[in-house]
BARO-225141 format. One record per residue (C-alpha): residue number from 1; residue in three letters; x, y, z. Coordinates in pm, whole numbers, plus 50000, padded with zeros to 5 digits. Each point is the difference from the previous one (the first is absolute). Layout:
# BARO-225141
<atom nr="NUM" rest="ALA" c1="X" c2="Y" c3="Z"/>
...
//
This chain:
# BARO-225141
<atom nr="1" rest="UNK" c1="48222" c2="51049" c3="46939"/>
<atom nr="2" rest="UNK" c1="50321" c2="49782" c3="49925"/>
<atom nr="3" rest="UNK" c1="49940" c2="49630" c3="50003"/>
<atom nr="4" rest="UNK" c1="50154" c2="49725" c3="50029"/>
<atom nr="5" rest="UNK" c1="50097" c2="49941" c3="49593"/>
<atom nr="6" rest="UNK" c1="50190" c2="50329" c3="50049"/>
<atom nr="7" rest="UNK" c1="50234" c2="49898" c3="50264"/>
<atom nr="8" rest="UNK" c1="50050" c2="49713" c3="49829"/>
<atom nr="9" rest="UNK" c1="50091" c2="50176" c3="49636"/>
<atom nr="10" rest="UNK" c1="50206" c2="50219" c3="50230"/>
<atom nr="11" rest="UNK" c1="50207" c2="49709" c3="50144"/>
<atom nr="12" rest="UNK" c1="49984" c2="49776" c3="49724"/>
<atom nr="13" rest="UNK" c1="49882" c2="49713" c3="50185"/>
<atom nr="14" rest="UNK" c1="49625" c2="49798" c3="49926"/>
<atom nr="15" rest="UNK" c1="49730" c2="50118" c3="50254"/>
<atom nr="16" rest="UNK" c1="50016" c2="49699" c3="50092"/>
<atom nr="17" rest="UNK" c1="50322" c2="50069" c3="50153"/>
<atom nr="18" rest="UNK" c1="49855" c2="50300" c3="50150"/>
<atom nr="19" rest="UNK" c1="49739" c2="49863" c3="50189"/>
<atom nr="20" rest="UNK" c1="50259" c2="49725" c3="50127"/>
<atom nr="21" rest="UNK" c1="50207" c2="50315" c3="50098"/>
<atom nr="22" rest="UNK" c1="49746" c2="50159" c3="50228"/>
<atom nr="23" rest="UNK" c1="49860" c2="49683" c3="50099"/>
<atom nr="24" rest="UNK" c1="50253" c2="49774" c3="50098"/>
<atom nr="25" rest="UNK" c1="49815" c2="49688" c3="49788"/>
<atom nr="26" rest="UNK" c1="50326" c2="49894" c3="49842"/>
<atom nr="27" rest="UNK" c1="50369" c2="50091" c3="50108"/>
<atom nr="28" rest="UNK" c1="50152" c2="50259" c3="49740"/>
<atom nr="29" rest="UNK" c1="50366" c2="50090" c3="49962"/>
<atom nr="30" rest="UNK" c1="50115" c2="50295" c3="50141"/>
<atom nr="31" rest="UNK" c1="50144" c2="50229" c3="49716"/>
<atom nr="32" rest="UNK" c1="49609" c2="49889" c3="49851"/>
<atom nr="33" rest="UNK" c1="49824" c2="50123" c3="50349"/>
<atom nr="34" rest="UNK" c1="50208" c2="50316" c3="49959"/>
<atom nr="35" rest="UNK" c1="49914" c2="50108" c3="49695"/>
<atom nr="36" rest="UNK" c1="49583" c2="49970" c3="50047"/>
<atom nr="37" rest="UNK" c1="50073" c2="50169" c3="50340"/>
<atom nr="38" rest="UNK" c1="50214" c2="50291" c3="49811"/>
<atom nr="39" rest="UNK" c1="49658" c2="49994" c3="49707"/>
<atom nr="40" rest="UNK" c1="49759" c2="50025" c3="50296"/>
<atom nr="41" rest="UNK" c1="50194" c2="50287" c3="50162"/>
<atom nr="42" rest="UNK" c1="49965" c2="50173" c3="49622"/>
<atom nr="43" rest="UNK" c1="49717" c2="49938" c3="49926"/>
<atom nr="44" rest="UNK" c1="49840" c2="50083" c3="50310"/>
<atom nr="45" rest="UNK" c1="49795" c2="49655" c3="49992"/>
<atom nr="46" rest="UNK" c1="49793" c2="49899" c3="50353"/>
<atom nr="47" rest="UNK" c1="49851" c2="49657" c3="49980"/>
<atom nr="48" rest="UNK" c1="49683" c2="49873" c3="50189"/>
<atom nr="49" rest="UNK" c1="49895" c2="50407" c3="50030"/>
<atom nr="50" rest="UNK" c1="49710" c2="49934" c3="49800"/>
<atom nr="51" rest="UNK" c1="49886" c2="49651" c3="50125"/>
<atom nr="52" rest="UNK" c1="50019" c2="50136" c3="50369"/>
<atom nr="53" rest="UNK" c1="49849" c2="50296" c3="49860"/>
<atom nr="54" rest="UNK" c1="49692" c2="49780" c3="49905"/>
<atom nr="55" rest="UNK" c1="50040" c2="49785" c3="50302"/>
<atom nr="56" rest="UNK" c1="49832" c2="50297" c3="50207"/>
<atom nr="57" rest="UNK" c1="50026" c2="49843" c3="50360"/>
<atom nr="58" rest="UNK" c1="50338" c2="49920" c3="50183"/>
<atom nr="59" rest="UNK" c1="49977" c2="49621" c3="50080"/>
<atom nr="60" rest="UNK" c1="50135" c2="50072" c3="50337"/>
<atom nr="61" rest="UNK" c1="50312" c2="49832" c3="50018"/>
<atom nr="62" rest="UNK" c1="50349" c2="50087" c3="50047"/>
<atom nr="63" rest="UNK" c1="50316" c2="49858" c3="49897"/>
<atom nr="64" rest="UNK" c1="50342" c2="49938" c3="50259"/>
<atom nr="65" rest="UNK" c1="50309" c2="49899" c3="49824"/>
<atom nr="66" rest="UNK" c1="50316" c2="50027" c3="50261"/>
<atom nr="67" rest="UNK" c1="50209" c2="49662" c3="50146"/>
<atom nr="68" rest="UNK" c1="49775" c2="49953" c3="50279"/>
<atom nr="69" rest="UNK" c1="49965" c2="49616" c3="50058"/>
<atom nr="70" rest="UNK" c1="50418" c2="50006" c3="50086"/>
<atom nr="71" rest="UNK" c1="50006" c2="50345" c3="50147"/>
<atom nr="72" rest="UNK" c1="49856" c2="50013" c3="50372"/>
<atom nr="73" rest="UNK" c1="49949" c2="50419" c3="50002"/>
<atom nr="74" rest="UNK" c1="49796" c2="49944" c3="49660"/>
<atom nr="75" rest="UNK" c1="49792" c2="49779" c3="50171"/>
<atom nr="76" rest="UNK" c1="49905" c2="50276" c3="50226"/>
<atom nr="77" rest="UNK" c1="49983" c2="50230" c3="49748"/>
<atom nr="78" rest="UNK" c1="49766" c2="49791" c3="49775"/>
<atom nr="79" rest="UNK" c1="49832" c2="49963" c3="50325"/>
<atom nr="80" rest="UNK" c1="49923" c2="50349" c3="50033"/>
<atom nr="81" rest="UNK" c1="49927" c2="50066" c3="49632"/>
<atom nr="82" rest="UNK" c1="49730" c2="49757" c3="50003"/>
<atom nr="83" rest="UNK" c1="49827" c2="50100" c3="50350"/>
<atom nr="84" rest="UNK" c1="50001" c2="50316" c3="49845"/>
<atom nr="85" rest="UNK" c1="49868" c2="49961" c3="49669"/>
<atom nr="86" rest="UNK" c1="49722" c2="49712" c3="50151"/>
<atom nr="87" rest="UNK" c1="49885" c2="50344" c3="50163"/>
<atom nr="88" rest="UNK" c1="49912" c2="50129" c3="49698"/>
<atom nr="89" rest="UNK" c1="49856" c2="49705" c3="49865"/>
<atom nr="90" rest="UNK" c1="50320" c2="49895" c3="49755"/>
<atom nr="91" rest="UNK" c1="50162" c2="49664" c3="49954"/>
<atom nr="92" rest="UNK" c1="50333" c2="49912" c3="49929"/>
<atom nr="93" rest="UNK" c1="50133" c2="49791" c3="49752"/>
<atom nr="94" rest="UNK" c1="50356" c2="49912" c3="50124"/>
<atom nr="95" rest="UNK" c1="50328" c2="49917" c3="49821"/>
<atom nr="96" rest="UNK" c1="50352" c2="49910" c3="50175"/>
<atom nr="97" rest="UNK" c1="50243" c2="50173" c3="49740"/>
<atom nr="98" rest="UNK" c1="50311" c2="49829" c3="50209"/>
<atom nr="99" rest="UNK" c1="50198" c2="50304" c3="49943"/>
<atom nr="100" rest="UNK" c1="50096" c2="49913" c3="49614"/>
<atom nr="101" rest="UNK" c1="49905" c2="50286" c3="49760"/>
<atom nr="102" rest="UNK" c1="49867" c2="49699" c3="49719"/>
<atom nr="103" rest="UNK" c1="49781" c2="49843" c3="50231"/>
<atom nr="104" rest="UNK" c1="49888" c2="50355" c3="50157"/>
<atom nr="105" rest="UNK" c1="49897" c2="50108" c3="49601"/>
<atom nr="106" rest="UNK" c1="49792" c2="49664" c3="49939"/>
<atom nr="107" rest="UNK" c1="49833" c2="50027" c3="50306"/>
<atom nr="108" rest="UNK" c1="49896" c2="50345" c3="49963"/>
<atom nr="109" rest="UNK" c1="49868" c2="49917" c3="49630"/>
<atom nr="110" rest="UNK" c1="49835" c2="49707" c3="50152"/>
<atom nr="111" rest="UNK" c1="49805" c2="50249" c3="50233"/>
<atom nr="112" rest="UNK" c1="49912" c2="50246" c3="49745"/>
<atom nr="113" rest="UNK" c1="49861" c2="49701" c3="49767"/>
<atom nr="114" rest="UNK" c1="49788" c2="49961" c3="50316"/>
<atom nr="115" rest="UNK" c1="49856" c2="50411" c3="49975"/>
<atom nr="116" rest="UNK" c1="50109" c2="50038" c3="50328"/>
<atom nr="117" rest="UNK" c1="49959" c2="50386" c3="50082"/>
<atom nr="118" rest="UNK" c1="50327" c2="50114" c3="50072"/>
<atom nr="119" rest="UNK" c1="50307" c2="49813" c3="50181"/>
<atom nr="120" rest="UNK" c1="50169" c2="50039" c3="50336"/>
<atom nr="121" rest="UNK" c1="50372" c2="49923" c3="49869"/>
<atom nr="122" rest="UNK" c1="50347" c2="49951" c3="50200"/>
<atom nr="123" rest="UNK" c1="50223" c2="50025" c3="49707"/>
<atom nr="124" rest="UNK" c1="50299" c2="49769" c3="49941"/>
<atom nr="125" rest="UNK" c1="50303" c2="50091" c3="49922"/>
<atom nr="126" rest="UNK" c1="50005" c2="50084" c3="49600"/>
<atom nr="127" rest="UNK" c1="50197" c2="50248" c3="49853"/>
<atom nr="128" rest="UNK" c1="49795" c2="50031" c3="49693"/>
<atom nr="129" rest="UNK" c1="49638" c2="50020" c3="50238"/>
<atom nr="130" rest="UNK" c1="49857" c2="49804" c3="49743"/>
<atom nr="131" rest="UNK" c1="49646" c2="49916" c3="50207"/>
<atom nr="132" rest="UNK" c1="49989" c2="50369" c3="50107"/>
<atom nr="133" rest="UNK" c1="50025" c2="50056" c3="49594"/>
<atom nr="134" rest="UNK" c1="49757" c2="49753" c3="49971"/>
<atom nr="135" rest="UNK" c1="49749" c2="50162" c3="50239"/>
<atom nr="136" rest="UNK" c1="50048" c2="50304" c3="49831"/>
<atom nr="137" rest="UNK" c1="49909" c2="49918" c3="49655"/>
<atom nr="138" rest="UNK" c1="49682" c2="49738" c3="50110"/>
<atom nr="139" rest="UNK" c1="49874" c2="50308" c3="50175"/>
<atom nr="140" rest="UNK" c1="49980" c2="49858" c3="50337"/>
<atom nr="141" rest="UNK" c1="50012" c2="50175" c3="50356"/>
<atom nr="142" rest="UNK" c1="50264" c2="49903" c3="50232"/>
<atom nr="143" rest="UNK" c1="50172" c2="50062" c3="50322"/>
<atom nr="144" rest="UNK" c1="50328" c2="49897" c3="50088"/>
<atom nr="145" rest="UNK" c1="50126" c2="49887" c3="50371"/>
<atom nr="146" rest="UNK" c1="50327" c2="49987" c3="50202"/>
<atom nr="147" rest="UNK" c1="50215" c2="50042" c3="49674"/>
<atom nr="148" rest="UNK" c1="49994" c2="50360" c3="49819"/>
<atom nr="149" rest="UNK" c1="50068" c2="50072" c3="49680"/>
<atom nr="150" rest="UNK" c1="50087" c2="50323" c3="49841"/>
<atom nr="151" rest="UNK" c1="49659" c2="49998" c3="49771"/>
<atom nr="152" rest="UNK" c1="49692" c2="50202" c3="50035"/>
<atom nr="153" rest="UNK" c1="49806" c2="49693" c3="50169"/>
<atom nr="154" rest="UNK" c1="49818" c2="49991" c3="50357"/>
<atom nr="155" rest="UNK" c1="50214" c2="49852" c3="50238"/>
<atom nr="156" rest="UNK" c1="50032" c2="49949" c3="50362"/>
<atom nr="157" rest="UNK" c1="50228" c2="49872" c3="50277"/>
<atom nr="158" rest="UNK" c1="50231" c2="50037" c3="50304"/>
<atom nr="159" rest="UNK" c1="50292" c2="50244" c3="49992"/>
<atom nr="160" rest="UNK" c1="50334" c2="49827" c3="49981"/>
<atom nr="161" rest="UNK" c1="50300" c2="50177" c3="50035"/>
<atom nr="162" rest="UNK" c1="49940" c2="50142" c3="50362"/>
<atom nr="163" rest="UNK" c1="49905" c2="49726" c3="50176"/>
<atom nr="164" rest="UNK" c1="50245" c2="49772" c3="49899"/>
<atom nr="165" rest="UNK" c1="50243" c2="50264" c3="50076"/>
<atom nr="166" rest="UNK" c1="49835" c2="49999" c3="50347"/>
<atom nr="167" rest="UNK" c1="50142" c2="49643" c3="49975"/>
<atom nr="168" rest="UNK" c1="50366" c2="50098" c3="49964"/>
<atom nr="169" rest="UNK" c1="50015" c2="50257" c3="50220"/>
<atom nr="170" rest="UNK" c1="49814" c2="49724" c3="50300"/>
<atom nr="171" rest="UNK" c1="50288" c2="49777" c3="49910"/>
<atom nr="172" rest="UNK" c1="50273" c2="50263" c3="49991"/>
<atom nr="173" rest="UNK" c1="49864" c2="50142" c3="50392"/>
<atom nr="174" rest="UNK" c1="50080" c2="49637" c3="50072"/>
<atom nr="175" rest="UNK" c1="50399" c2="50030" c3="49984"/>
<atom nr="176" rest="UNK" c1="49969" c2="49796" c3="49599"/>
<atom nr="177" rest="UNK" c1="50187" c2="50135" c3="49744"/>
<atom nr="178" rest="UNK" c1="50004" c2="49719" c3="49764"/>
<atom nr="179" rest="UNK" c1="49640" c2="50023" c3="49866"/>
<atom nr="180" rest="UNK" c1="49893" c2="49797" c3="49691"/>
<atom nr="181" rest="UNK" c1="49683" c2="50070" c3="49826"/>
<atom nr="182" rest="UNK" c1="49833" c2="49639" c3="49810"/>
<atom nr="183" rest="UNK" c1="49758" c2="50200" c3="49770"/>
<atom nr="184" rest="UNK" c1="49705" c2="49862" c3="49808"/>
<atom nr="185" rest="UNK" c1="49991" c2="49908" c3="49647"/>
<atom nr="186" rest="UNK" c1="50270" c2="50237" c3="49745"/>
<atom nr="187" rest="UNK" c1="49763" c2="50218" c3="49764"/>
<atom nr="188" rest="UNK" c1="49747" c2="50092" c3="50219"/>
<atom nr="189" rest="UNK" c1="49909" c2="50375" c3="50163"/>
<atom nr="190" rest="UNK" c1="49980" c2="49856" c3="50388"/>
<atom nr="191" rest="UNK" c1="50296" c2="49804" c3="49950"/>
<atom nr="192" rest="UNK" c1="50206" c2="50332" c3="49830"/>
<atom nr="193" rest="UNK" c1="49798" c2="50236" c3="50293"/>
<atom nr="194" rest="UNK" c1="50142" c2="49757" c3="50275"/>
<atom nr="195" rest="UNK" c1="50359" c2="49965" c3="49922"/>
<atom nr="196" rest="UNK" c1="49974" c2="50416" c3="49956"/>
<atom nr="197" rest="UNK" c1="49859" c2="49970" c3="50368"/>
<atom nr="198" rest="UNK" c1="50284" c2="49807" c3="50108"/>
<atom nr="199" rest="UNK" c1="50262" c2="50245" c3="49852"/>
<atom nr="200" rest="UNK" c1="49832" c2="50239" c3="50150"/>
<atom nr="201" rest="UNK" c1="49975" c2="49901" c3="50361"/>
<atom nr="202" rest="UNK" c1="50394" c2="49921" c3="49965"/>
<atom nr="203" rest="UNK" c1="50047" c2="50326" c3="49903"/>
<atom nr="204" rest="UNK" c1="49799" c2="50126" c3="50315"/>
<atom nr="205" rest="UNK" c1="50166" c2="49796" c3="50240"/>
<atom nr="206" rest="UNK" c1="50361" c2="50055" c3="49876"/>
<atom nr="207" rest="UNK" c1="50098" c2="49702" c3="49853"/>
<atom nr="208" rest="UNK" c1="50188" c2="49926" c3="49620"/>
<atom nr="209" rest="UNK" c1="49788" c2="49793" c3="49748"/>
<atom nr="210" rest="UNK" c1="50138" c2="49659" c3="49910"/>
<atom nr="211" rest="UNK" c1="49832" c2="49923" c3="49648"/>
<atom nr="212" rest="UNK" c1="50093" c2="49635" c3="50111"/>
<atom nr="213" rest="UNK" c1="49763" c2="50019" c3="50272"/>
<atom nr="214" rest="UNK" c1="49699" c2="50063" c3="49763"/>
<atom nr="215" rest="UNK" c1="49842" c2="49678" c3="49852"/>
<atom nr="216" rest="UNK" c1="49675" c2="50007" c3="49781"/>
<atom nr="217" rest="UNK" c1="49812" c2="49694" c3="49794"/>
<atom nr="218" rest="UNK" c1="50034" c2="49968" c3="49638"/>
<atom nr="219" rest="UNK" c1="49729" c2="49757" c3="49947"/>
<atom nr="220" rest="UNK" c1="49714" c2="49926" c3="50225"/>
<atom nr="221" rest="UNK" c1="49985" c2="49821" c3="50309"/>
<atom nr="222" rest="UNK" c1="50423" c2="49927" c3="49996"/>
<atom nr="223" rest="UNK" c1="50088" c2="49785" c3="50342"/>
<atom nr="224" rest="UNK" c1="50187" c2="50232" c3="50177"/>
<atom nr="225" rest="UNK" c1="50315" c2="49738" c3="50083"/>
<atom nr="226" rest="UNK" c1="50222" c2="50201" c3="49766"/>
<atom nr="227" rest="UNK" c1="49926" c2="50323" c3="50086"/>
<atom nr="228" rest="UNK" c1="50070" c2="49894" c3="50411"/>
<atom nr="229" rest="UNK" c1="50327" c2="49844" c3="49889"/>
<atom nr="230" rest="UNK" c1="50153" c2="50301" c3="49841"/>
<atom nr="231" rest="UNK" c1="49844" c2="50262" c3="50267"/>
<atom nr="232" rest="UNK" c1="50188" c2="49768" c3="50279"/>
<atom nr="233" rest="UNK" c1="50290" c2="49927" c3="49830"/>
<atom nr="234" rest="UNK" c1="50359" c2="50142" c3="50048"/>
<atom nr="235" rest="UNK" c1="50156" c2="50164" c3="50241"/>
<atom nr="236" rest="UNK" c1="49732" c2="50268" c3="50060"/>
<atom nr="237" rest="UNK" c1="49714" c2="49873" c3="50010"/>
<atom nr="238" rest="UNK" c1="49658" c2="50126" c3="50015"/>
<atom nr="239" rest="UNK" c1="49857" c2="50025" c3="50390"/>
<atom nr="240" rest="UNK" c1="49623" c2="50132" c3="49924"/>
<atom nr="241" rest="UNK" c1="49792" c2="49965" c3="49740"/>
<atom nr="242" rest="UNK" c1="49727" c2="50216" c3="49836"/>
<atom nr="243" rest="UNK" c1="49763" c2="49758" c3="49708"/>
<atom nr="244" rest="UNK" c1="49777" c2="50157" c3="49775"/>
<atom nr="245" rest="UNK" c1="49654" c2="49791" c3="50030"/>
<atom nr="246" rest="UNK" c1="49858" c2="49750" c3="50167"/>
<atom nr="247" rest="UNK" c1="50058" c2="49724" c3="49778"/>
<atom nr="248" rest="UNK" c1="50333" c2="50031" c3="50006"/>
<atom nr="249" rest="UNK" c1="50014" c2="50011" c3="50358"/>
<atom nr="250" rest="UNK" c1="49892" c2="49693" c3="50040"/>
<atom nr="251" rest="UNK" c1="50221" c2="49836" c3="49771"/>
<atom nr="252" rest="UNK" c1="50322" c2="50248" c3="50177"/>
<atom nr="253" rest="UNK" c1="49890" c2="49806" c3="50345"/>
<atom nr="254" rest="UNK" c1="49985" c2="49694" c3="49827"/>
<atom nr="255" rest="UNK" c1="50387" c2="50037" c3="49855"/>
<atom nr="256" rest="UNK" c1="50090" c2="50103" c3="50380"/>
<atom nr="257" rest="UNK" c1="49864" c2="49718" c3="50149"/>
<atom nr="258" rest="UNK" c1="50172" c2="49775" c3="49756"/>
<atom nr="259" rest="UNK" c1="50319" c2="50156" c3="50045"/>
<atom nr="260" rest="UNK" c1="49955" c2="49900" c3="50423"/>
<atom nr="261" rest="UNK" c1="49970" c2="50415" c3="50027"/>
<atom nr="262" rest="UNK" c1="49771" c2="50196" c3="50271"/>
<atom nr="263" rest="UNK" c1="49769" c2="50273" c3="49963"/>
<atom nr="264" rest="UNK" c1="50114" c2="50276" c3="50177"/>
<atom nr="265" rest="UNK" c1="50285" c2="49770" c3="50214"/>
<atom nr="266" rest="UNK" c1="50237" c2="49982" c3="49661"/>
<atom nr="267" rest="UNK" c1="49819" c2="50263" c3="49767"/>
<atom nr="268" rest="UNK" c1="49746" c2="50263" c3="50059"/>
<atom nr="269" rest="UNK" c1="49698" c2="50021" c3="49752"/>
<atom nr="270" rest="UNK" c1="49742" c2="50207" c3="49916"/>
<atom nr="271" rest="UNK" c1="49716" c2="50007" c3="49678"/>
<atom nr="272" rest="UNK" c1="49755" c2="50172" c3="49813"/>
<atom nr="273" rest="UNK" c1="49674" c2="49834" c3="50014"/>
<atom nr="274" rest="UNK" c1="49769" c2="49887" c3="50346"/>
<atom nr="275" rest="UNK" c1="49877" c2="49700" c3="49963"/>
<atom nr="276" rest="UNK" c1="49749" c2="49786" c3="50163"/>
<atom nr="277" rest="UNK" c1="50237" c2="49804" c3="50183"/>
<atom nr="278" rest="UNK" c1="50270" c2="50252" c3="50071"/>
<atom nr="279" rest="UNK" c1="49917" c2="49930" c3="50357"/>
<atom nr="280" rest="UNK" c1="50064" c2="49614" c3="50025"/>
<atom nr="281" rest="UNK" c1="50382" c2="50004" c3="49838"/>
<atom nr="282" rest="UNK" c1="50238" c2="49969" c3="50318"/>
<atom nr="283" rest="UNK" c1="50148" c2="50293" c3="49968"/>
<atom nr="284" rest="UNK" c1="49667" c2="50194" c3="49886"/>
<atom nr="285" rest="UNK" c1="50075" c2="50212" c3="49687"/>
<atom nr="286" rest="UNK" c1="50088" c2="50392" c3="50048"/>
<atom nr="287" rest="UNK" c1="49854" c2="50118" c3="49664"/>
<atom nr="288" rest="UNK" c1="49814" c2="50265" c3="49811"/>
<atom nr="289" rest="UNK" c1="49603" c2="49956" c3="49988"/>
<atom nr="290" rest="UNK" c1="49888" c2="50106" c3="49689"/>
<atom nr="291" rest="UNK" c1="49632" c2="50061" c3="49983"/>
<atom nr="292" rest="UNK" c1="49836" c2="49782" c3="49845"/>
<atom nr="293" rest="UNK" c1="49639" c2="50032" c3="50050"/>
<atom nr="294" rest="UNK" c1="50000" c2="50398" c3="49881"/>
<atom nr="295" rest="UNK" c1="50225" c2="49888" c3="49705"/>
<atom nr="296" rest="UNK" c1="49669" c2="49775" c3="49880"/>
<atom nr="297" rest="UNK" c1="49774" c2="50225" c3="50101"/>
<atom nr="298" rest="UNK" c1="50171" c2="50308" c3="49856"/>
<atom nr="299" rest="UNK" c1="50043" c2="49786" c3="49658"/>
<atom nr="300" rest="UNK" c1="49639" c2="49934" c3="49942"/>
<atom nr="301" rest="UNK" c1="49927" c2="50367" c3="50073"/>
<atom nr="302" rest="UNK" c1="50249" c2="50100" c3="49732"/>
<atom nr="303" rest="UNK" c1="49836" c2="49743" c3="49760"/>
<atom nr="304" rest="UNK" c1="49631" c2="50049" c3="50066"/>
<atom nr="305" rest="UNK" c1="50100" c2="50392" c3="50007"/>
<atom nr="306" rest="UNK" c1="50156" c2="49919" c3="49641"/>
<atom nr="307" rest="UNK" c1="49712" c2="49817" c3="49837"/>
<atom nr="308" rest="UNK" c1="49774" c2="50302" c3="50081"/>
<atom nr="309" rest="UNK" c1="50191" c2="50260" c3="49887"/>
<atom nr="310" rest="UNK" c1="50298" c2="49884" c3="49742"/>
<atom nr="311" rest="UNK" c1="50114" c2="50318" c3="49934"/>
<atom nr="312" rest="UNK" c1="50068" c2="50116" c3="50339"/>
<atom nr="313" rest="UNK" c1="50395" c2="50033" c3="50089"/>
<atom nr="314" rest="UNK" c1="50203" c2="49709" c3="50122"/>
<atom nr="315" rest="UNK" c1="50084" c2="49980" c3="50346"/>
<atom nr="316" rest="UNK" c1="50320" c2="49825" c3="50130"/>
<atom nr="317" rest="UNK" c1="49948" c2="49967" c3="50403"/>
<atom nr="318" rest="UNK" c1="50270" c2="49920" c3="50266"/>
<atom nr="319" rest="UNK" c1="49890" c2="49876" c3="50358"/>
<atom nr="320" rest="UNK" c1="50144" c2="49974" c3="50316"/>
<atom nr="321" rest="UNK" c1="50194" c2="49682" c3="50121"/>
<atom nr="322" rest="UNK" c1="50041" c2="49934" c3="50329"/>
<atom nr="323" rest="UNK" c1="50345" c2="49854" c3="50174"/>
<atom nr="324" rest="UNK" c1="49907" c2="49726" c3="50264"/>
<atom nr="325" rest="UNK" c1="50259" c2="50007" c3="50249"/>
<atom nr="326" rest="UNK" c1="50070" c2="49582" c3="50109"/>
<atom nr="327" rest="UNK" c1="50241" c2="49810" c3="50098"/>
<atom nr="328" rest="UNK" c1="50197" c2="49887" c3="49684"/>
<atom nr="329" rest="UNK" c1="50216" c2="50286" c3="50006"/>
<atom nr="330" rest="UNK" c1="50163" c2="49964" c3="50234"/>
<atom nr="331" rest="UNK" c1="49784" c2="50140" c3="50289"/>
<atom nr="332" rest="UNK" c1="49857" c2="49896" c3="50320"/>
<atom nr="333" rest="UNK" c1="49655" c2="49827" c3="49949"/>
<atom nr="334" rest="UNK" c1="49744" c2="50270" c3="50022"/>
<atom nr="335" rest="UNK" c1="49664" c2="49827" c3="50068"/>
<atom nr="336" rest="UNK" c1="49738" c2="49882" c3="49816"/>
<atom nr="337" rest="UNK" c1="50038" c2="50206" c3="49710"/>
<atom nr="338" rest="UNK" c1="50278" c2="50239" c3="50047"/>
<atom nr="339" rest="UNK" c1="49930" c2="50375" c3="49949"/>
<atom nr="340" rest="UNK" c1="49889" c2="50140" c3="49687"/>
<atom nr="341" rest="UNK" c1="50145" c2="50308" c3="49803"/>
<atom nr="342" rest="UNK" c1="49840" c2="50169" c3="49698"/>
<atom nr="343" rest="UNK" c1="50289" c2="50080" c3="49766"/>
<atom nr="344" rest="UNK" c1="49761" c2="50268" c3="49766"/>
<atom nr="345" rest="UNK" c1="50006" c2="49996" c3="49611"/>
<atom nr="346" rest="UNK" c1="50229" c2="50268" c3="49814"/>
//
């Protein structure tokens, strides 16, 4: 069994540097944390097998590492999650990554230095999928939500492209032509599987696509003055809107209101993500209900599913969002809640 001396011959670093590696107990440099990751990959190395191993009993807890404390639809999601895994008679231990691949990867060792039994992860936005990496080589079951990853990893969440294609098209029946898309943060899969959406439904309905009506975040949790400025700007101006999450929409209504504009009097809008209070903005939000509580539920399945059987094959769901038809868009109010549509997974 390769141990821990051997990765370290193989990388030419101290254990020491090692077990600050896998443990996150001391920042190392990159080029260093590539090379023991490269040795461990060699050598085939899988830490804490034998101490869980020896260990025997699960201590019944699971680990969540996503942005939820500034994300509203991770709130419901973590909601879920835990309702779900209380069923079973599992705690969470809970960590607010922020979106920022760094902080995601010293949370997650955090977690595992706490023998959580496997993780319930919505990865940030890291080329290199370092914590995934991470996972890998500490042995640890995990199941990914909302973001997918091309990896053989459980994962789960709501099918993208179609819905917010549903969107477009809405907007396009409406007589606008001028549709901008203000898409989550750049890097990730439901940010990429959105815009795709948005070409799509452009495509459907007829209409040319303006690259300079597609704006996306580069770092998290970017106000969304700028983006508002240059989608209303010149002399053809944007005259609906299509944003990518929830979060942003509230800071896209924000910008409007600042700018003296009205929702749908000046420009039409519409969202991805329900929220709680969808219902009290004046006008209330046409958007797409992802759901939320068989995203949780579904996740915990996965993991539980996982820790019984680890060599079963990965599974990579889609669900089915729904569009909730308001008045945002454009339309006549319709209500109390407007009438639902399923729009099915691929």
């Amino acid at each position: 069994m390769t141990t821990m001396a051997e990765v370290a011959k193989q990388a030419g670093v101290s254990m020491t540097t090692v077990s600050h590696v896998l443990n996150g107990t001391r920042r190392v440099n990159e080029k260093t944390i590539a090379r023991v990751h490269a040795a461990i990959e060699r050598t085939g190395y899988r830490p804490n097998s034998i101490a869980r191993a020896l260990a025997g009993a699960r201590t019944r807890s699971i680990g969540v590492a996503m942005s939820g404390i500034s994300n509203p639809y991770f709130m419901d999601v973590i909601s879920a999650i835990e309702a779900e895994a209380a069923n079973h008679g599992y705690a969470l231990l809970l960590a607010d990554t922020h979106d920022e691949p760094d902080k995601e990867l010293r949370m997650v060792q955090e977690l595992v230095l706490r023998q959580v039994d496997g993780l319930v992860l919505a990865p940030a936005p890291d080329a290199h999928m370092r914590t995934l990496d991470y996972l890998a080589t500490a042995g640890v079951p995990a199941v990914l939500v909302d973001r997918f990853v091309p990896a053989g990893i459980d994962q789960v969440g709501t099918e993208n492209e179609r819905p917010t294609a549903t969107l477009v098209k809405h907007l396009a029946d409406l007589g606008h032509s001028r549709i901008a898309i203000v898409a989550g943060l750049h890097g990730l899969s439901t940010t990429e599987e959105r815009v795709r959406g948005y070409r799509a439904g452009l495509h459907e309905s007829g209409l040319p696509v303006d690259d300079a009506l597609i704006e996306s975040a580069r770092i998290p949790y970017v106000p969304a003055d700028d983006a508002i400025g240059r989608l209303l700007s010149g002399s053809n101006p944007a005259t609906a809107l299509v944003v990518g999450s929830n979060s942003m929409t509230i800071r896209v209504l924000r910008a409007l209101r600042e700018r003296g504009l009205s929702v749908p009097r000046d420009i039409a809008l519409v969202g991805f993500d329900d929220f709680e209070w969808s219902d009290l903005f004046q006008p209330r939000l046409t958007v797409i209900a992802q759901p939320t509580r068989d995203i949780g539920a579904k996740a915990i399945e996965l993991l539980l599913s996982r820790l019984d059987d680890r060599d079963r094959e990965p599974q990579s769901l889609r669900l089915p969002a729904t569009f909730v038809h308001r008045e945002s868009c454009g339309c006549k109010a319709q209500g109390d809640r407007g009438p639902r549509t399923v729009v099915p997974a691929a």
